[in-house]
PDB file of N, CA, C and O in Angstrom:
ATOM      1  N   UNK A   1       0.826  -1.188   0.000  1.00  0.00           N
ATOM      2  CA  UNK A   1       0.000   0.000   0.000  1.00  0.00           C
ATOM      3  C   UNK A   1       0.871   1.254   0.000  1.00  0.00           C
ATOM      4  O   UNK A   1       0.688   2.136  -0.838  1.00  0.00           O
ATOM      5  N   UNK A   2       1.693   1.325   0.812  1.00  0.00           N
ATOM      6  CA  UNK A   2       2.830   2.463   1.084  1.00  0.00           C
ATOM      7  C   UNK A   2       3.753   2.726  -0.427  1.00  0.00           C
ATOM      8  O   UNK A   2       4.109   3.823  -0.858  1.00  0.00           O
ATOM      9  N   UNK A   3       3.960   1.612  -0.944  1.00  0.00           N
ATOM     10  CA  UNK A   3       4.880   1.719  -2.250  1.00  0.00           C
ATOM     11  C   UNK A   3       3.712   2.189  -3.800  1.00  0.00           C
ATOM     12  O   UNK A   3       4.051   2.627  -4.900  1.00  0.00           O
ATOM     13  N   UNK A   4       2.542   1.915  -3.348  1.00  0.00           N
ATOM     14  CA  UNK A   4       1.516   2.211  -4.763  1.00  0.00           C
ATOM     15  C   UNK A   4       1.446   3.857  -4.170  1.00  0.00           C
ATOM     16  O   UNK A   4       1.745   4.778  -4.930  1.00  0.00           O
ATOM     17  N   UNK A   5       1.106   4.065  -3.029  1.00  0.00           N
ATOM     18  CA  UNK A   5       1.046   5.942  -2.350  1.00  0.00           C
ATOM     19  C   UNK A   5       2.150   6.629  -3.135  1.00  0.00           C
ATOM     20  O   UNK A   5       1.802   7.603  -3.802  1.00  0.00           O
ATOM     21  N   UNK A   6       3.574   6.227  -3.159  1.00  0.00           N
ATOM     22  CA  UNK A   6       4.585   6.843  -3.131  1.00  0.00           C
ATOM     23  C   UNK A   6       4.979   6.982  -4.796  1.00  0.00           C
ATOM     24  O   UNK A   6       5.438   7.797  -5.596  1.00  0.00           O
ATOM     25  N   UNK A   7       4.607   5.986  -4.742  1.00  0.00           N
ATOM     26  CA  UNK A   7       4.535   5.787  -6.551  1.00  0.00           C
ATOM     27  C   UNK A   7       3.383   6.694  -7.440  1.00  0.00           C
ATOM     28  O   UNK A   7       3.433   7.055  -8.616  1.00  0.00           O
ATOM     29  N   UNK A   8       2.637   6.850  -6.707  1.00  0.00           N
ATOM     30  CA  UNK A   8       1.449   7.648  -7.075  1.00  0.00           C
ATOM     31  C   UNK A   8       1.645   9.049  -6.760  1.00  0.00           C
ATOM     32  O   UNK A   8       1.193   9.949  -7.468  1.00  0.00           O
ATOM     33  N   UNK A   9       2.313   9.239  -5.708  1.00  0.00           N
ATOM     34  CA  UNK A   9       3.173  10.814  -5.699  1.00  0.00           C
ATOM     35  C   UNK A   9       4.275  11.348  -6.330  1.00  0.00           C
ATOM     36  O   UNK A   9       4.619  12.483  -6.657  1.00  0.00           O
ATOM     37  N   UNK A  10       4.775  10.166  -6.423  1.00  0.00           N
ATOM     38  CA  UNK A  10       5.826  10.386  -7.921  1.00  0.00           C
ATOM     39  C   UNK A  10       5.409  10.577  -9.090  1.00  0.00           C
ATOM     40  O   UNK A  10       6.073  11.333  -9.800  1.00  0.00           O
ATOM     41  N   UNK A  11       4.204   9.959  -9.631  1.00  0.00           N
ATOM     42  CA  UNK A  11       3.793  10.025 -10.909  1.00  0.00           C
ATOM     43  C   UNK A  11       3.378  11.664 -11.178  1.00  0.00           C
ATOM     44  O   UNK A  11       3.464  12.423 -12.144  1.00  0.00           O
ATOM     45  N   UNK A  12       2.793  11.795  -9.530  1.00  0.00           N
ATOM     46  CA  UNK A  12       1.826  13.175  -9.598  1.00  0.00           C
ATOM     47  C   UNK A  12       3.307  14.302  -9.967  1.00  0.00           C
ATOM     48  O   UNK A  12       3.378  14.925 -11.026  1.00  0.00           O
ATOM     49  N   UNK A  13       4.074  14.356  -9.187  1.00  0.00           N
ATOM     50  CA  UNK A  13       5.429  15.239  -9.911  1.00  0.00           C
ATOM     51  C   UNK A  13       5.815  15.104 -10.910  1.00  0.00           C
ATOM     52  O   UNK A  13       6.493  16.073 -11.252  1.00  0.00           O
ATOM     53  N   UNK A  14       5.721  14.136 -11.843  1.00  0.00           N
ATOM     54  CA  UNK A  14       6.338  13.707 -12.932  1.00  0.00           C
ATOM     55  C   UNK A  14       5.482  14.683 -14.091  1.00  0.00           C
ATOM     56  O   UNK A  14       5.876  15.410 -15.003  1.00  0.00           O
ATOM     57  N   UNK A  15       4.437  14.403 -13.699  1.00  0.00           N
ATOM     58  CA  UNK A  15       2.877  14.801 -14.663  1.00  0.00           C
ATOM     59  C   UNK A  15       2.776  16.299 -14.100  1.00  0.00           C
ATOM     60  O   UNK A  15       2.251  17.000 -14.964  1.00  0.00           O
ATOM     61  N   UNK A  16       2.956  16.709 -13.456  1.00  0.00           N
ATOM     62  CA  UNK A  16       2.492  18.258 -13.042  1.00  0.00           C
ATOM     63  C   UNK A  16       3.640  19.422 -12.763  1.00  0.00           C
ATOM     64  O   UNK A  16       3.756  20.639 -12.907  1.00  0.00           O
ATOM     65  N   UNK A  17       4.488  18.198 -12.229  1.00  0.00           N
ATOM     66  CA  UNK A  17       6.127  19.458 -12.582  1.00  0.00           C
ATOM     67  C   UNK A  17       6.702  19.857 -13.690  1.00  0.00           C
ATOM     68  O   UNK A  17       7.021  20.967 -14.118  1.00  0.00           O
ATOM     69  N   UNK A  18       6.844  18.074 -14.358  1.00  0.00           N
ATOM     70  CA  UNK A  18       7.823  18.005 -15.447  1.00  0.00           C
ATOM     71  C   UNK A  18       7.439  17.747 -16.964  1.00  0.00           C
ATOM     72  O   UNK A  18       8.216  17.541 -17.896  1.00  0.00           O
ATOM     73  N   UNK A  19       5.967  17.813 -16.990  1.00  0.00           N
ATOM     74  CA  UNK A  19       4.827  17.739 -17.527  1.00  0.00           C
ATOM     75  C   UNK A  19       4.836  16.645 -18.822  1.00  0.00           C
ATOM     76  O   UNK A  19       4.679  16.758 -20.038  1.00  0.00           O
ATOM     77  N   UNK A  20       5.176  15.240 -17.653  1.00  0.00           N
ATOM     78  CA  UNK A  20       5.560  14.136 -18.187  1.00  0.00           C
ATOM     79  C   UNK A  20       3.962  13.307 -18.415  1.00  0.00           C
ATOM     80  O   UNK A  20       3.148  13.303 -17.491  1.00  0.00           O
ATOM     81  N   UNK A  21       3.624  12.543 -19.930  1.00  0.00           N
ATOM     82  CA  UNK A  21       3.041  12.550 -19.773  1.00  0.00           C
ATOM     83  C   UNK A  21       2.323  11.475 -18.986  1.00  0.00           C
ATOM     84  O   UNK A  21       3.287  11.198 -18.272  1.00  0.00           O
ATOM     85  N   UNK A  22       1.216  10.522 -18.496  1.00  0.00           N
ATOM     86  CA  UNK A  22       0.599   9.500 -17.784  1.00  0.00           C
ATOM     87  C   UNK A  22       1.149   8.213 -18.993  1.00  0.00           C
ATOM     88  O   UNK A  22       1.315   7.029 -18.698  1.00  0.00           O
ATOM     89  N   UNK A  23       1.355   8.805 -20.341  1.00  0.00           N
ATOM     90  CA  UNK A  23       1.310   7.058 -20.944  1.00  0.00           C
ATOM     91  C   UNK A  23       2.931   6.986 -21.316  1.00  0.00           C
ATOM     92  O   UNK A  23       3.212   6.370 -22.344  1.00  0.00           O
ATOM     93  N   UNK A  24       3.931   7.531 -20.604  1.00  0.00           N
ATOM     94  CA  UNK A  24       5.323   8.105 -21.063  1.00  0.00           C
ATOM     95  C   UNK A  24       5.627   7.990 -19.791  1.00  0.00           C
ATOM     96  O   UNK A  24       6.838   8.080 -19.591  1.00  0.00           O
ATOM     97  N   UNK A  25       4.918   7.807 -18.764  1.00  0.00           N
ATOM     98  CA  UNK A  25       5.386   7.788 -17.152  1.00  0.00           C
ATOM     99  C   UNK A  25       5.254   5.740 -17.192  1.00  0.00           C
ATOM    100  O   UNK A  25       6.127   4.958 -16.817  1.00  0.00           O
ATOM    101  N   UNK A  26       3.727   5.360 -17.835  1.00  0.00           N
ATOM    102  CA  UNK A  26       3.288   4.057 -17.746  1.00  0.00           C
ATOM    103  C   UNK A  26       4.189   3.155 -18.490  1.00  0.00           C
ATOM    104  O   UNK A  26       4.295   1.968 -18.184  1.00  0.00           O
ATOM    105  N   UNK A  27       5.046   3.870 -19.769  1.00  0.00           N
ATOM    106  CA  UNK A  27       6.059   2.794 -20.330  1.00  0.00           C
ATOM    107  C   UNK A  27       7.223   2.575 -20.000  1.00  0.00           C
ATOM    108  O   UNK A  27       7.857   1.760 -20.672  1.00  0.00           O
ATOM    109  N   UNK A  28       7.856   3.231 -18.874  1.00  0.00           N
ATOM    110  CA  UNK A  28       8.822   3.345 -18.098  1.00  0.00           C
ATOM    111  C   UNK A  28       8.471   2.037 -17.062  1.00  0.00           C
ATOM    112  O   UNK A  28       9.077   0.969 -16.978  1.00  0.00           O
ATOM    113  N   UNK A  29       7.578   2.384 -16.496  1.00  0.00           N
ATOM    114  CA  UNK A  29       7.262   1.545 -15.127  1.00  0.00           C
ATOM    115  C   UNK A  29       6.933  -0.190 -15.908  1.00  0.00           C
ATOM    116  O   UNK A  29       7.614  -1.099 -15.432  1.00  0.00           O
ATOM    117  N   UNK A  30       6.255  -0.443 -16.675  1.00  0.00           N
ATOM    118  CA  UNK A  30       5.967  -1.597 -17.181  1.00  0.00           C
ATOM    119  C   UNK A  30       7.566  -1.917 -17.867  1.00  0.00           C
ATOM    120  O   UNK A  30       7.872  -3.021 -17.417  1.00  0.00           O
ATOM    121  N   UNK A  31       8.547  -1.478 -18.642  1.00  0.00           N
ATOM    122  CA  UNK A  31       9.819  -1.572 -19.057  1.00  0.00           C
ATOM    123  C   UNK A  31      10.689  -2.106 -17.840  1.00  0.00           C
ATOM    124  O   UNK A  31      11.597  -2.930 -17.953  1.00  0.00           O
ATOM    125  N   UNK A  32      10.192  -1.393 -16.428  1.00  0.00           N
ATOM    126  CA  UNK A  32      11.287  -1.897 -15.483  1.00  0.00           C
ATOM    127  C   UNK A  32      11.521  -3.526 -15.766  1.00  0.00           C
ATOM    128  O   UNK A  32      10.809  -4.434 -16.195  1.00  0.00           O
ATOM    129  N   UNK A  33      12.682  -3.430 -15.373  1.00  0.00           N
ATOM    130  CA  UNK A  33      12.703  -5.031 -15.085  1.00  0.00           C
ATOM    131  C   UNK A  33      12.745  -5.700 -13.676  1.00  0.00           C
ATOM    132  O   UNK A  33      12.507  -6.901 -13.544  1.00  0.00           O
ATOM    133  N   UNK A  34      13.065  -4.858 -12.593  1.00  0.00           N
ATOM    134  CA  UNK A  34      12.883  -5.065 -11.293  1.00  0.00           C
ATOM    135  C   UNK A  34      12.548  -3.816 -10.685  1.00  0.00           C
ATOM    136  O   UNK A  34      12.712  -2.665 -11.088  1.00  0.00           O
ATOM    137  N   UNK A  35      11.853  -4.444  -9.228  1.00  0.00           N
ATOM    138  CA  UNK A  35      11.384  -3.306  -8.376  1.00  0.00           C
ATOM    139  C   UNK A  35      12.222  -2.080  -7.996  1.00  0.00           C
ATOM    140  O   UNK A  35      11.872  -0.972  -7.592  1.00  0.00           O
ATOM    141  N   UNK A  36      13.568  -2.662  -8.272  1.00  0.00           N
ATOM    142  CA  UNK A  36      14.533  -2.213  -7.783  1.00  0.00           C
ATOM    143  C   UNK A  36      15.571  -1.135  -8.800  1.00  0.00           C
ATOM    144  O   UNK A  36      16.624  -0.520  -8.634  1.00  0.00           O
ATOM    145  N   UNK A  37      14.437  -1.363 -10.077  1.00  0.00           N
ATOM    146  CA  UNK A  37      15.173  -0.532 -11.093  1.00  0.00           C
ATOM    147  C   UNK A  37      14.859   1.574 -10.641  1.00  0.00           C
ATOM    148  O   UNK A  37      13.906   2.041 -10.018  1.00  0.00           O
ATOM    149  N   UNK A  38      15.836   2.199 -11.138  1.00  0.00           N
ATOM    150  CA  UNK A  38      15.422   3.770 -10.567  1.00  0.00           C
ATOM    151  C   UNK A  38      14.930   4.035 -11.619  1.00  0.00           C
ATOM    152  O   UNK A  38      15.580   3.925 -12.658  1.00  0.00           O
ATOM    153  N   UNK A  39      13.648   4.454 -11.600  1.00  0.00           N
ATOM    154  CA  UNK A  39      12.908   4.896 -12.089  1.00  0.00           C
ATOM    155  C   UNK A  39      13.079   6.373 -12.819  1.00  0.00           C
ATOM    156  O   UNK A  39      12.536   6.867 -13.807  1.00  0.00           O
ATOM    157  N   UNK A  40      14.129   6.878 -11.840  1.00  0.00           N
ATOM    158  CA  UNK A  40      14.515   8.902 -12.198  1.00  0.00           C
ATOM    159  C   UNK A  40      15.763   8.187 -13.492  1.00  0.00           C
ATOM    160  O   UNK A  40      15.867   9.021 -14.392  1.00  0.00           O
ATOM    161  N   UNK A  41      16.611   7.006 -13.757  1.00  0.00           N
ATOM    162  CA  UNK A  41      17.241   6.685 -14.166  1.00  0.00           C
ATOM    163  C   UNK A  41      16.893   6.641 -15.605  1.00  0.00           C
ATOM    164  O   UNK A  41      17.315   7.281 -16.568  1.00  0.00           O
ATOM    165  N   UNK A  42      15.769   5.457 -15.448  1.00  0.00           N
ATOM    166  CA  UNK A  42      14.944   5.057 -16.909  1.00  0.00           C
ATOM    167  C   UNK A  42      14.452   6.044 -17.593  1.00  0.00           C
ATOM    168  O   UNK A  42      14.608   6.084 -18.813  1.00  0.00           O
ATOM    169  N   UNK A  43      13.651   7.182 -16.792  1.00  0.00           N
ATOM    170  CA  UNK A  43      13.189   8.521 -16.966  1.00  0.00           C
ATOM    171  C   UNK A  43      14.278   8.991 -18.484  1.00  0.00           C
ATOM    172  O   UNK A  43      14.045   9.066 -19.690  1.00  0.00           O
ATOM    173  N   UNK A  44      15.593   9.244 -17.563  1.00  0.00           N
ATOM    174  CA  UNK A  44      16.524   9.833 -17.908  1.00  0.00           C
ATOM    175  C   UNK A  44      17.070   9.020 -19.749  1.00  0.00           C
ATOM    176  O   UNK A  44      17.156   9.385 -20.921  1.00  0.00           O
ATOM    177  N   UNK A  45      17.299   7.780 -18.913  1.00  0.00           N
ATOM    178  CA  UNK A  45      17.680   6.688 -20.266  1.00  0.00           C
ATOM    179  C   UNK A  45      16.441   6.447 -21.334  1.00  0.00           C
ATOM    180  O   UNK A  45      16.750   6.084 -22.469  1.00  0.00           O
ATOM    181  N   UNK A  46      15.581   6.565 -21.130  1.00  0.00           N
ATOM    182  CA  UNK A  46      14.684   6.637 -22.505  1.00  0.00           C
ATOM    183  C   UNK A  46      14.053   8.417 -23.362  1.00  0.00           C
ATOM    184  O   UNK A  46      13.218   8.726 -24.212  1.00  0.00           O
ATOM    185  N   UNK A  47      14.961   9.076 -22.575  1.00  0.00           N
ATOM    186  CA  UNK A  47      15.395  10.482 -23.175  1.00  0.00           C
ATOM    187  C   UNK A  47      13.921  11.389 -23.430  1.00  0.00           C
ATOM    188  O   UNK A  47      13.606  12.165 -24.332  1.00  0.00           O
ATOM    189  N   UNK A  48      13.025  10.805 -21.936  1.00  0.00           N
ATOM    190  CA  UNK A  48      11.874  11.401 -21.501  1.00  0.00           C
ATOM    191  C   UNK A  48      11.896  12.851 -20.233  1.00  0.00           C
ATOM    192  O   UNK A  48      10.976  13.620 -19.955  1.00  0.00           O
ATOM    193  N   UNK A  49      13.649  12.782 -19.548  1.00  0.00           N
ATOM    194  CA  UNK A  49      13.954  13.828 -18.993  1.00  0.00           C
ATOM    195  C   UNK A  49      15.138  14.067 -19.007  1.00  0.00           C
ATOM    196  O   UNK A  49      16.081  13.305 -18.793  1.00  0.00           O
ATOM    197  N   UNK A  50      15.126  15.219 -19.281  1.00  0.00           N
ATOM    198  CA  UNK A  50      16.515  16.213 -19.817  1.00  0.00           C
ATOM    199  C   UNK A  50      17.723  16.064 -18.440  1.00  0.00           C
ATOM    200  O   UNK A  50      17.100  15.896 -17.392  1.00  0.00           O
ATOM    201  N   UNK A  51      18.659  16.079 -18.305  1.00  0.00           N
ATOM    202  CA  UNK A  51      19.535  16.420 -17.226  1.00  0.00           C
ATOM    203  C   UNK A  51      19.319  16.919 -15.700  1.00  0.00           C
ATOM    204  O   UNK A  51      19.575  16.505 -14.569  1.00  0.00           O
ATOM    205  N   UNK A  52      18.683  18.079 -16.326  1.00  0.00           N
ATOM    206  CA  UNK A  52      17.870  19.415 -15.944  1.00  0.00           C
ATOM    207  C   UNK A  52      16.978  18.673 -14.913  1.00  0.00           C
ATOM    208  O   UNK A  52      17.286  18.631 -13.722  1.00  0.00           O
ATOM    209  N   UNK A  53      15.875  18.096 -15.408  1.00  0.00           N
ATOM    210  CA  UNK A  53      14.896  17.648 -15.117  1.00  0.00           C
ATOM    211  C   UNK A  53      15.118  16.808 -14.399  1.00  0.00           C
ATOM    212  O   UNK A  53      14.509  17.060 -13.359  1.00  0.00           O
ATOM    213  N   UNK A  54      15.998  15.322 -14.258  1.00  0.00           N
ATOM    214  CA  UNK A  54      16.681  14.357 -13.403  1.00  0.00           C
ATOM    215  C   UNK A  54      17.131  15.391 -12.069  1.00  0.00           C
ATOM    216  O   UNK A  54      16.456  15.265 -11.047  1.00  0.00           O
ATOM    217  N   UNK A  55      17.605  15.819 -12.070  1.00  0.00           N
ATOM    218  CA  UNK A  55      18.100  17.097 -11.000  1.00  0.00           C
ATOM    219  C   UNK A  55      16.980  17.406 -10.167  1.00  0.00           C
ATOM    220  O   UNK A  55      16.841  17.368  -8.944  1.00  0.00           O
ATOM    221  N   UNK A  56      16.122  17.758 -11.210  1.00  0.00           N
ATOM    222  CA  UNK A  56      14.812  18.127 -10.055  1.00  0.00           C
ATOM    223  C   UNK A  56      14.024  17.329  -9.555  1.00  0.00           C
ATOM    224  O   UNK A  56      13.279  17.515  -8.594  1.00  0.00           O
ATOM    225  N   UNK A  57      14.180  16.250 -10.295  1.00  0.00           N
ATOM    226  CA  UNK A  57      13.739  14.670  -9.776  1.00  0.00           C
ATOM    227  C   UNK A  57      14.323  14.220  -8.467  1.00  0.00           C
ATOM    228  O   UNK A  57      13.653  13.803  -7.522  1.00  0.00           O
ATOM    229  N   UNK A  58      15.760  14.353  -8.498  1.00  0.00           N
ATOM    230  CA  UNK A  58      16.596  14.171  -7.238  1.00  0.00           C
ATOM    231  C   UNK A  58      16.512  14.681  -6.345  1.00  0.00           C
ATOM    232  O   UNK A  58      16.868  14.080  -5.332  1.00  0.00           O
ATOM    233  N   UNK A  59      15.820  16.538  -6.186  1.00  0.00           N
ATOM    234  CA  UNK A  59      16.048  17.247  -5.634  1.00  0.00           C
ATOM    235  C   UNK A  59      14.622  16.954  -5.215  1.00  0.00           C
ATOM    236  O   UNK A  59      14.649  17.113  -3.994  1.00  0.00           O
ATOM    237  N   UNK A  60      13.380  16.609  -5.565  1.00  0.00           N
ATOM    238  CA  UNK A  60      12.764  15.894  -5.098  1.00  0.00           C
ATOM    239  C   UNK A  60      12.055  15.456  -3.964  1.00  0.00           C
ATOM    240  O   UNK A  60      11.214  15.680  -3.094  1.00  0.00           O
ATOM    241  N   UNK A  61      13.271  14.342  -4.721  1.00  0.00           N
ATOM    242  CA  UNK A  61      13.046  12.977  -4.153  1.00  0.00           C
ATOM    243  C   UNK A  61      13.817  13.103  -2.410  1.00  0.00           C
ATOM    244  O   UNK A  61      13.265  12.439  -1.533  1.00  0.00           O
ATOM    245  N   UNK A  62      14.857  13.820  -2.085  1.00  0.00           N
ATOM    246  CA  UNK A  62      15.841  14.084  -1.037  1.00  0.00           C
ATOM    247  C   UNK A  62      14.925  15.047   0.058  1.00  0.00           C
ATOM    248  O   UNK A  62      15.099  15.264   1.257  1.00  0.00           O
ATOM    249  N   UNK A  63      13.954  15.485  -0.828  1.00  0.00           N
ATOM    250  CA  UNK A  63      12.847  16.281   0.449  1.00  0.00           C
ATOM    251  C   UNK A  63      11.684  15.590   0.562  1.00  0.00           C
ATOM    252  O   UNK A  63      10.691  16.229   0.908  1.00  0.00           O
ATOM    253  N   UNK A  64      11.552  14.045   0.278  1.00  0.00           N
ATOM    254  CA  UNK A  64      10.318  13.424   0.754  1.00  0.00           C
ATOM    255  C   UNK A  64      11.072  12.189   1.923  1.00  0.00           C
ATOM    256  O   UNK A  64      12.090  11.508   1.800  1.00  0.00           O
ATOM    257  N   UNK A  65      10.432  12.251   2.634  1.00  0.00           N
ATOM    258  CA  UNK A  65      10.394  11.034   3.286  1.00  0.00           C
ATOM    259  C   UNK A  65      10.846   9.315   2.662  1.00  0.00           C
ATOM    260  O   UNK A  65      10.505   8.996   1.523  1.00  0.00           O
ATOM    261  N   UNK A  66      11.358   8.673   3.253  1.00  0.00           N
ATOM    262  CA  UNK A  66      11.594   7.121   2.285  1.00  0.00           C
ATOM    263  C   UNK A  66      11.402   6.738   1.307  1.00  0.00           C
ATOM    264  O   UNK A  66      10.462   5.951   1.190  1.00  0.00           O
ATOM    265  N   UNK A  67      12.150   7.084   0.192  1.00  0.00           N
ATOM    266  CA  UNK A  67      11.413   7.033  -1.207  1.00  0.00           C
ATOM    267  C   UNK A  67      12.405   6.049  -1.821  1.00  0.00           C
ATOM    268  O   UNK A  67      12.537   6.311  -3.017  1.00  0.00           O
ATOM    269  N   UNK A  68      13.060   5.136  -1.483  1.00  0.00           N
ATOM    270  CA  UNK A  68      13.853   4.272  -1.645  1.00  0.00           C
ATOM    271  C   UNK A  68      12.764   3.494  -2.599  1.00  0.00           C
ATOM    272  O   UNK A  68      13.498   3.002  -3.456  1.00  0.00           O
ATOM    273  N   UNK A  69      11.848   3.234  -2.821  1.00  0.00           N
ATOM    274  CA  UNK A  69      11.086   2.377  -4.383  1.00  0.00           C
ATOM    275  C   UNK A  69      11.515   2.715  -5.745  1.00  0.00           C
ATOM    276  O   UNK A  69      11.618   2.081  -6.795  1.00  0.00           O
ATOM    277  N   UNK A  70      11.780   4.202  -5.299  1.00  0.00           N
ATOM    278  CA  UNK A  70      11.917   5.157  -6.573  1.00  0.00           C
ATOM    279  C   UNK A  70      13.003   5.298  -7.211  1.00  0.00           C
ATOM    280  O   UNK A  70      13.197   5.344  -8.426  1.00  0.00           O
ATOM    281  N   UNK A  71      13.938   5.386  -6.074  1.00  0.00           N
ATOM    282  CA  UNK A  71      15.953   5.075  -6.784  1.00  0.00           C
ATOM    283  C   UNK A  71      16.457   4.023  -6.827  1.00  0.00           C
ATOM    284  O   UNK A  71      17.610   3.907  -7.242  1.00  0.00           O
TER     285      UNK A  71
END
């Protein structure tokens, strides 16, 4: 339950900060290959966020609470 919340607050930054879209956020997450893959990574590696944007992903991610699903 805690990891679908957090994931769901991530998506919500992704979509409203970085104005990523819901089916460009959904082919990332289905692409993972483990739970354990970073997500700000894949972001980055399928050339859906700029440098720039990973940065603010990080910067983030370092002002929420346990977000260890996400990196």
């Amino acid at each position: 339950m805690e990891i679908n919340f957090k994931l769901k607050e991530f998506t919500n930054f992704l979509q409203e900060e970085l104005a990523i879209s819901p089916a460009e956020v959904a082919v990332v997450i289905e692409r993972r290959q483990s739970i354990s893959d970073p997500l700000p990574m894949l972001l980055w590696q399928y050339g859906l966020v700029s440098i720039e944007q990973l940065q603010r992903i990080f910067d983030w991610l370092d002002n929420q609470p346990v977000c260890n699903v996400l990196v």
